[in-house]
C-alpha positions as CSV (number, residue, x, y, z in Angstrom):
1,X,144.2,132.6,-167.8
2,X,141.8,135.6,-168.5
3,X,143.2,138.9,-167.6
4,X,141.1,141.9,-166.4
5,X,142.2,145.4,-166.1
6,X,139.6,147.1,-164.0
7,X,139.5,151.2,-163.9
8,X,137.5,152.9,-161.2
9,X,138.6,156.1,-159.4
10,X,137.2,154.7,-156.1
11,X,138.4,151.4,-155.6
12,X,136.7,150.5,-153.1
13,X,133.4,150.4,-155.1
14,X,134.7,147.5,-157.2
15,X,136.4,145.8,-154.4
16,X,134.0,143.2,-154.3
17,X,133.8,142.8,-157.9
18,X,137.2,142.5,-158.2
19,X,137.4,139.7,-155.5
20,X,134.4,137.8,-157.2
21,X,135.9,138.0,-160.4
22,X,139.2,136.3,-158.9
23,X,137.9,133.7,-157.4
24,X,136.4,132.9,-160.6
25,X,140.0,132.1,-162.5
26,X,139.9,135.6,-163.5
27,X,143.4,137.3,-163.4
28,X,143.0,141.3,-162.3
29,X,144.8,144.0,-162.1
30,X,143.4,147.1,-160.5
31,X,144.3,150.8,-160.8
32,X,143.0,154.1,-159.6
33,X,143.8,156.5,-162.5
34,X,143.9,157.1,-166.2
35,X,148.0,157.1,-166.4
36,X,148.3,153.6,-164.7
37,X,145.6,152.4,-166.7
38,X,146.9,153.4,-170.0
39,X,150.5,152.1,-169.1
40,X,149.0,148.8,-168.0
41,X,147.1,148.9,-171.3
42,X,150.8,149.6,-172.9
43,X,152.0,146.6,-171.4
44,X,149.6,144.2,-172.7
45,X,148.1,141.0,-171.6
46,X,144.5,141.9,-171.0
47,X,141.5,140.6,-172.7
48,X,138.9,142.7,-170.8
49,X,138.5,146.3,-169.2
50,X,136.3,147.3,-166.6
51,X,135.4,150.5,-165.9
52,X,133.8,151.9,-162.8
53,X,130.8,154.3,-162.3
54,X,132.5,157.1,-160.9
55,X,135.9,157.2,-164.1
56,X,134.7,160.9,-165.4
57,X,133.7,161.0,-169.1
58,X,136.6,162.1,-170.7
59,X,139.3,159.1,-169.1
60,X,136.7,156.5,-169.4
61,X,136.3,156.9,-173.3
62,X,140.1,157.7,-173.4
63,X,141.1,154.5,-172.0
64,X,138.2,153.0,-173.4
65,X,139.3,153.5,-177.2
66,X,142.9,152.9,-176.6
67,X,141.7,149.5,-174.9
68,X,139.5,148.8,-178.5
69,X,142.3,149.7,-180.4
70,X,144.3,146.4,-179.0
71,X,141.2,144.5,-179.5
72,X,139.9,144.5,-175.8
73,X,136.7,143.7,-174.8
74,X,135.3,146.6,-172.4
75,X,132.7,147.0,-169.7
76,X,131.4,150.1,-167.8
77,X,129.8,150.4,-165.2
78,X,127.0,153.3,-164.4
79,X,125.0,154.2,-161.8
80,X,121.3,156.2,-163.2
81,X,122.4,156.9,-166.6
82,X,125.0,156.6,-169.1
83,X,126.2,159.5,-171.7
84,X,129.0,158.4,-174.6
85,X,129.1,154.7,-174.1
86,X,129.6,154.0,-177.5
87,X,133.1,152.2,-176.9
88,X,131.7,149.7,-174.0
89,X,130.6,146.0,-175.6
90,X,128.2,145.8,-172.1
91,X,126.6,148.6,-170.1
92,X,126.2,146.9,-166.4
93,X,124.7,149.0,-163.8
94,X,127.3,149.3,-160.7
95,X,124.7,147.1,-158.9
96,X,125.2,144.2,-161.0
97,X,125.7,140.8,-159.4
98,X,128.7,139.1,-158.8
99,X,127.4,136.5,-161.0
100,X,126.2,138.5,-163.8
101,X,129.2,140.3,-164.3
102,X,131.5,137.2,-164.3
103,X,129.0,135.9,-167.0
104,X,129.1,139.0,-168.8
105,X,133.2,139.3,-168.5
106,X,133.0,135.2,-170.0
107,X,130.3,136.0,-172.5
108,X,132.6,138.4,-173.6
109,X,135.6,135.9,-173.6
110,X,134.3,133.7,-175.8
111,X,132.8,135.8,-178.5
112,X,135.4,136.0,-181.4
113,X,133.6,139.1,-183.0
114,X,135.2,142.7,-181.9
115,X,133.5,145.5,-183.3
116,X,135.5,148.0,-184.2
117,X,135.6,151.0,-181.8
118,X,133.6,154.3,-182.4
119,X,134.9,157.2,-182.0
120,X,133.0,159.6,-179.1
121,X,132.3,163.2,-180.0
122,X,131.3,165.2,-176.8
């Protein structure tokens, strides 16, 4: 089973998300700050990470780079505009369908080709 680990400081923003993804086949795991998502990210078992709009800067490329380094795939989400989003393999906008992210989290899946993670200088 594909296993998501999805980031976002509000929960309740990706709620829906979250539910759309699961009744897709898509294990997920949900957490609400930086120290349960880098212990979740310890543990292992996760192919993707999804990060909400509203993760500040700093945590989002924190986790973000520690989630490349184990040869995740990773998503964030924004809302207007996006600054240091070099360690994301999609940019969705925190509108995005049900449907388009599930494509995008399978796209991602079933590409074999990681790039390797950047590091973000801000």
């Amino acid at each position: 089973m594909y296993a998501v680990l999805a980031f976002a400081c509000h929960p309740q923003f990706l709620r829906p998300r979250i539910k759309a993804l699961s009744m897709a086949g898509i294990k997920v795991t949900s957490v609400d700050t930086k120290p349960e998502a880098l212990r979740h990210l310890a543990q292992g078992g996760f192919e993707l990470l999804l990060i909400g709009h509203h993760v500040p800067v700093q945590a989002r490329i924190d986790v973000a780079l520690r989630a490349r380094a184990q040869k995740m795939r990773v998503i964030f989400l924004y809302r207007g505009s996006i600054n240091q989003a070099e360690p994301a393999d999609a940019l969705l906008t925190a509108d995005v369908t049900a449907e388009d992210l599930i494509a995008t989290a399978f796209r991602l899946a079933t590409t074999d080709e990681v790039r390797p993670a950047r590091q973000v200088n801000g």
